[in-house]
C-alpha positions in Angstrom: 49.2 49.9 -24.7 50.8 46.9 -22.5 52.5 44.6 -24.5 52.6 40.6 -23.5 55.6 39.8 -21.5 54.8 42.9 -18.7 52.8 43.5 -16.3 51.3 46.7 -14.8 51.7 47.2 -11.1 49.3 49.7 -9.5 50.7 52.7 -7.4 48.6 51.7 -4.2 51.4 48.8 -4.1 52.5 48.6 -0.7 56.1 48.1 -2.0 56.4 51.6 -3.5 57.2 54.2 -0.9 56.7 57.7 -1.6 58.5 60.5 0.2 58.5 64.4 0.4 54.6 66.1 -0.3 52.4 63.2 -2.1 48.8 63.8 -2.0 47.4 59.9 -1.3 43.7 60.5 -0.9 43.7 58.9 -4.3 46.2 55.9 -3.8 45.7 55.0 -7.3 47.0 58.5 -8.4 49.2 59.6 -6.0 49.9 63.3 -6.7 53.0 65.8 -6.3 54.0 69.0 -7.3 56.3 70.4 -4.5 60.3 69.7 -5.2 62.2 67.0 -3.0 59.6 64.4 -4.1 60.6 60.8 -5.0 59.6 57.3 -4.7 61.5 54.2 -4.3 60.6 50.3 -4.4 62.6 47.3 -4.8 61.6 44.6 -8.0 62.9 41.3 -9.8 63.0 41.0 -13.7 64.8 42.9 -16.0 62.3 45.2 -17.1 61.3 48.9 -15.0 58.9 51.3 -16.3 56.7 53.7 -14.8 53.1 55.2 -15.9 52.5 58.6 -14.6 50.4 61.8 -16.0 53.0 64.5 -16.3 54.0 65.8 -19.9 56.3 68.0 -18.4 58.9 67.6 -15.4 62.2 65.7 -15.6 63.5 62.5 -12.9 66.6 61.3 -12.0 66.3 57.6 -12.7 68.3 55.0 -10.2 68.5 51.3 -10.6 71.0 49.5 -7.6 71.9 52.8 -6.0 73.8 54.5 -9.3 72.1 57.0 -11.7 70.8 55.1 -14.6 69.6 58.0 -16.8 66.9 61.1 -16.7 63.8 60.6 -17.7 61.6 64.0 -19.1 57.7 62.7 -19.1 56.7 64.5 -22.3 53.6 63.4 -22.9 50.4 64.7 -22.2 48.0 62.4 -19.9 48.6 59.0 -18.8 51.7 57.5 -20.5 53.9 54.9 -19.8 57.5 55.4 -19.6 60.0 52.2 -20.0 63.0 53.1 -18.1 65.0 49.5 -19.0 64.5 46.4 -20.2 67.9 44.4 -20.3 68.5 44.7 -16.4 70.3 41.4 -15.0 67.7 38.7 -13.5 67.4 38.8 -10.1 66.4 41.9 -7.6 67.2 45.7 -8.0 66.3 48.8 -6.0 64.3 51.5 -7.9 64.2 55.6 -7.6 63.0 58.1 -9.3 63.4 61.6 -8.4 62.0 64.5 -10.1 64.6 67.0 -10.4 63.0 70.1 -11.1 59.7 72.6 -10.1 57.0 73.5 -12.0 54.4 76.2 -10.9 50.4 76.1 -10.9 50.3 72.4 -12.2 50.2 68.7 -10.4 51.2 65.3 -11.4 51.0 61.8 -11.1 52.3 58.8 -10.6 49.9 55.9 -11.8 52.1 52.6 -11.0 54.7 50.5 -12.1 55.6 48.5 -15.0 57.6 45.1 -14.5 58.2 41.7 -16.1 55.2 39.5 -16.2 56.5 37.3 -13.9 58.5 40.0 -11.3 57.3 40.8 -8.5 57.7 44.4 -6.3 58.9 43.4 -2.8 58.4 45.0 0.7 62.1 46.7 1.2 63.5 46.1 4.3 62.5 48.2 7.3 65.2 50.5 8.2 64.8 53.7 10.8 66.7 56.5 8.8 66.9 60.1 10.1 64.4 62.0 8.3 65.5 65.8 6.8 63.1 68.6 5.6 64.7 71.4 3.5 62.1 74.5 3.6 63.2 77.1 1.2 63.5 79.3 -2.0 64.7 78.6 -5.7 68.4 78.1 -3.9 66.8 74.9 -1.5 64.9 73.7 -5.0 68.4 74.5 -6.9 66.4 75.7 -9.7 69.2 75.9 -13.0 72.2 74.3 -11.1 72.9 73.1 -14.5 72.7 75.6 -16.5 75.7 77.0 -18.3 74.6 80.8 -18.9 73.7 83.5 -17.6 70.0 83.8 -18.6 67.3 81.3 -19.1 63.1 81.9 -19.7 61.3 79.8 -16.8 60.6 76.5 -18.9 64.0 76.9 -19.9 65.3 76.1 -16.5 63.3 72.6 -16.0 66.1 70.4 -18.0 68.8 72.0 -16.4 67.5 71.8 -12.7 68.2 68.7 -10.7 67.3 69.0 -7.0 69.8 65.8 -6.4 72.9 67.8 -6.7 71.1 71.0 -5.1 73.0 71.4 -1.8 69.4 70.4 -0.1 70.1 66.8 -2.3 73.7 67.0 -1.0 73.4 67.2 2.4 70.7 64.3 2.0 73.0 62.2 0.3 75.8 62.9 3.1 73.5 62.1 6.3 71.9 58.8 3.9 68.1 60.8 5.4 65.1 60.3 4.2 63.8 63.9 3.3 61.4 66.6 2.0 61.8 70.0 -0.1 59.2 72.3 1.4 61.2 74.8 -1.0 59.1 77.6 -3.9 61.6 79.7 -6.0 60.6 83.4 -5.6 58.8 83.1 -2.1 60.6 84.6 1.4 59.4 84.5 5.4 57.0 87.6 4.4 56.6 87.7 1.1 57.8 86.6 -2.7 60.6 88.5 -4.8 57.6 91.0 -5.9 56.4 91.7 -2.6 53.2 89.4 -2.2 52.5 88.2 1.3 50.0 85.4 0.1 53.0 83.4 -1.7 54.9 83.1 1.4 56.4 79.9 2.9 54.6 80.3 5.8 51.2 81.0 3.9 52.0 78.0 1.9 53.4 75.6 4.5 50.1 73.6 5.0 49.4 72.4 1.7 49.9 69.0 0.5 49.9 70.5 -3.5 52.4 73.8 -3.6 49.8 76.1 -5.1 46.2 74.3 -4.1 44.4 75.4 -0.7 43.1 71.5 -0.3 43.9 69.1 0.8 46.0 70.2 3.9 48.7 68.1 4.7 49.3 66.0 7.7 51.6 66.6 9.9 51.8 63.7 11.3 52.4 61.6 8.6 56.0 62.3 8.0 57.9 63.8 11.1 61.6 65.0 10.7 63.9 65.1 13.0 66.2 68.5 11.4 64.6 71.3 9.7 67.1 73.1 7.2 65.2 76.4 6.9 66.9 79.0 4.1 64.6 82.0 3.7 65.4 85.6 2.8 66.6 86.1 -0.2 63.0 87.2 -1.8 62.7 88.8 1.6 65.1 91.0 0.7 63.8 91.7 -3.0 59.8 92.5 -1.9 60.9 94.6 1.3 63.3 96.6 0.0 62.8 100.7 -1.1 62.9 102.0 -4.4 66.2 103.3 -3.2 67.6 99.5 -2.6 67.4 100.4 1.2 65.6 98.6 4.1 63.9 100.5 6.8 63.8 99.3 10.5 60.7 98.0 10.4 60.7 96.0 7.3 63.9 94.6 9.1 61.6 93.7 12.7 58.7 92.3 10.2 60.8 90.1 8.9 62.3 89.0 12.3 59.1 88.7 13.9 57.4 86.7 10.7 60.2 84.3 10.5 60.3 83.7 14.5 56.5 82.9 14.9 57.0 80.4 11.7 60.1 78.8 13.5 57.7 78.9 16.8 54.9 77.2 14.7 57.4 74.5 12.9 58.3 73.3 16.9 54.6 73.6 17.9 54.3 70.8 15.2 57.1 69.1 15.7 58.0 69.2 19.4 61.6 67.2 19.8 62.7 68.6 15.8 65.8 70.6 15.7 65.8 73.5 13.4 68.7 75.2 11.4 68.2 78.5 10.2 70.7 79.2 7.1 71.1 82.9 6.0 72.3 83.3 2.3 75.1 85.4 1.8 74.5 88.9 2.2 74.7 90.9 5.2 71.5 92.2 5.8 70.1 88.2 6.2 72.6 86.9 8.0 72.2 90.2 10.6 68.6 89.3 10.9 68.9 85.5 10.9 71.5 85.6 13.3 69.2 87.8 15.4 66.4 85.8 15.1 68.3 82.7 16.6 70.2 84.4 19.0 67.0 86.1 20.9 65.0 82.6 20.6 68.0 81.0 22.4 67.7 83.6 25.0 64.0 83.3 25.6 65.0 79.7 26.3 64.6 77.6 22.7 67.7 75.7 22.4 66.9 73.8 19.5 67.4 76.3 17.1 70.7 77.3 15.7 72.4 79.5 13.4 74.8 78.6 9.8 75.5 80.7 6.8 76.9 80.2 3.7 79.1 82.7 1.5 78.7 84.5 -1.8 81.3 82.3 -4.5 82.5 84.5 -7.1 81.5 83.4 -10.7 79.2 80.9 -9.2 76.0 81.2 -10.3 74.0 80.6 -13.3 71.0 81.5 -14.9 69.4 84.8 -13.1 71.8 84.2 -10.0 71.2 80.8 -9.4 74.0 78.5 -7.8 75.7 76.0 -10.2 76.2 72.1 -8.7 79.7 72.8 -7.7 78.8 75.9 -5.6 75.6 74.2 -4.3 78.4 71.3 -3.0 80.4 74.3 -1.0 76.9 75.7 0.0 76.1 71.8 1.2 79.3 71.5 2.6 79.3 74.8 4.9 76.0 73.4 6.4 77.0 70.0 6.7 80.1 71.3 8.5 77.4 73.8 10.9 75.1 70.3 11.3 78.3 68.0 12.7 79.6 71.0 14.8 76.0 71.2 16.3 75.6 67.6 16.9 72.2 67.8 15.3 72.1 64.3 14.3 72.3 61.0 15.6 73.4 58.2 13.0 70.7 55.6 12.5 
């Protein structure tokens, strides 16, 4: 229950802005379940809460532009989460960025909770370059912050924060607006077990990760750089009994992963795309292939990065920790500013 003194604010506000996959057909009840998702607003008063219907992912929490604390929405159903009530008087910037992913469920955000007498102001309009990450557990840095070597699935939510992911890195670097189109366990062709229907490209359309409808638009949010790192599941769902990969499995995955790139500028005309092969060889062979025959048929707005394999750098099931995702982020920022494949805005 509200108590006197606050005010609910609802999440059709036009102040709140809402980035990466949100399903708005219900702007009361805007709803999320892909990473890279976040919302920001700016608001007077010294009191911030939210109301959402989670009960189980955690957020990054930032008041003025510096982490304030994480917030794990525990409760089942509609719930209202104070974040602070001793802020300063006056006006503060709001964020709050859900750090981990959660399969086969979707949430909420319901609105805002403020000072009875704050308001939630329109932010100032400012043309920022606009990022999507499409990837794998790696993009979603699924148990960056873990601290051993094995962790059950609900396990890894607490200890995931897309943020410091190298996908959150690079967003932070280039100050972008951006989007984490990213599952763990899915490839170009298939997921880590071999099925084709929980590929990236098979799941690309949806506004919700794991619900057929609605489809998202396309139009809506339009980046101008694609980070694309796919393969690694690829390379667990194609391979033999023997650990080996045969020619073709090799040309499926070429062809599959050029016709999504093909499909991604079909979409997006002017974007510029970045394909990032992981560290083995057998992805960066086929990556690198991938990009250098699409340059030759004439598509110069794709290009080619890798990043390597850092001893004793990864956590829970071969995941990266945060300081390898920030030499993972750093290689592809570096491959980004040799490129020229943004303009500062």
């Amino acid at each position: 229950m509200l108590v006197d003194a606050q005010k609910f604010i609802p999440a059709d506000n036009p102040g709140i802005k809402y980035y990466g996959r949100w399903d708005l057909s219900d702007p009361l009840h805007p709803r999320h379940s892909w990473p890279g998702t976040y919302l920001t607003t700016v608001f007077t008063g010294k009191k911030i809460g939210v109301r959402m219907n989670d009960g189980i992912n955690y957020y990054n929490i930032y008041i003025d532009g510096k982490l304030h604390s994480i917030l794990h929405a525990n409760i089942i159903g509609d719930a209202d989460y104070i974040i602070s009530e001793n802020l300063t008087e006056g006006k503060h910037s709001l964020k709050i960025s859900k750090r981990n992913i959660c399969f086969e469920k979707v949430f909420s955000i319901n609105g805002l909770i403020v000072d009875d007498n704050a308001q939630i102001l329109e932010s100032e309009k400012k043309e920022k370059l606009k990022i999507e990450f499409i990837g794998d557990s790696f993009t979603a840095a699924e148990s960056n912050e873990a601290k051993v070597q094995s962790l059950e699935w609900e396990a890894r939510f607490p200890v995931t924060n897309f943020d410091l992911g190298f996908a959150g890195v690079i967003a932070e670097h280039f100050n972008a607006e951006y989007s984490g189109t990213c599952r763990s366990g899915s490839g170009v062709v298939c997921d880590w077990q071999g099925k084709k229907e929980f590929s990236i490209p098979n799941l690309y359309d949806r506004t919700l990760m794991e619900a057929e409808l609605p489809k998202w638009n396309f139009l809506s949010w339009i980046p101008d750089l694609i980070v694309c790192t796919l393969g690694l599941n690829d390379m667990s769902g194609l391979k033999e009994k023997d650990g080996s990969y045969t020619v073709s499995s090799a040309q499926l995955f070429r062809s599959t992963y050029k016709d999504f790139v093909k499909r991604l500028k079909n979409l997006y005309p002017n974007v510029k795309i970045l394909l990032v092969a992981a560290h083995p060889d057998w992805i960066q062979k086929n990556v690198k292939m991938i990009v250098d025959e699409a340059n030759l048929e004439g598509n110069n707005d794709l290009y080619y990065s890798k990043f390597d394999y850092y001893e004793g750098g990864y956590v829970a099931n071969g995941h990266p920790t945060v300081e390898t995702d920030k030499k993972i982020a750093e290689q592809i920022i570096k491959a980004i500013e040799e490129y020229s494949l943004v303009a500062k805005k």
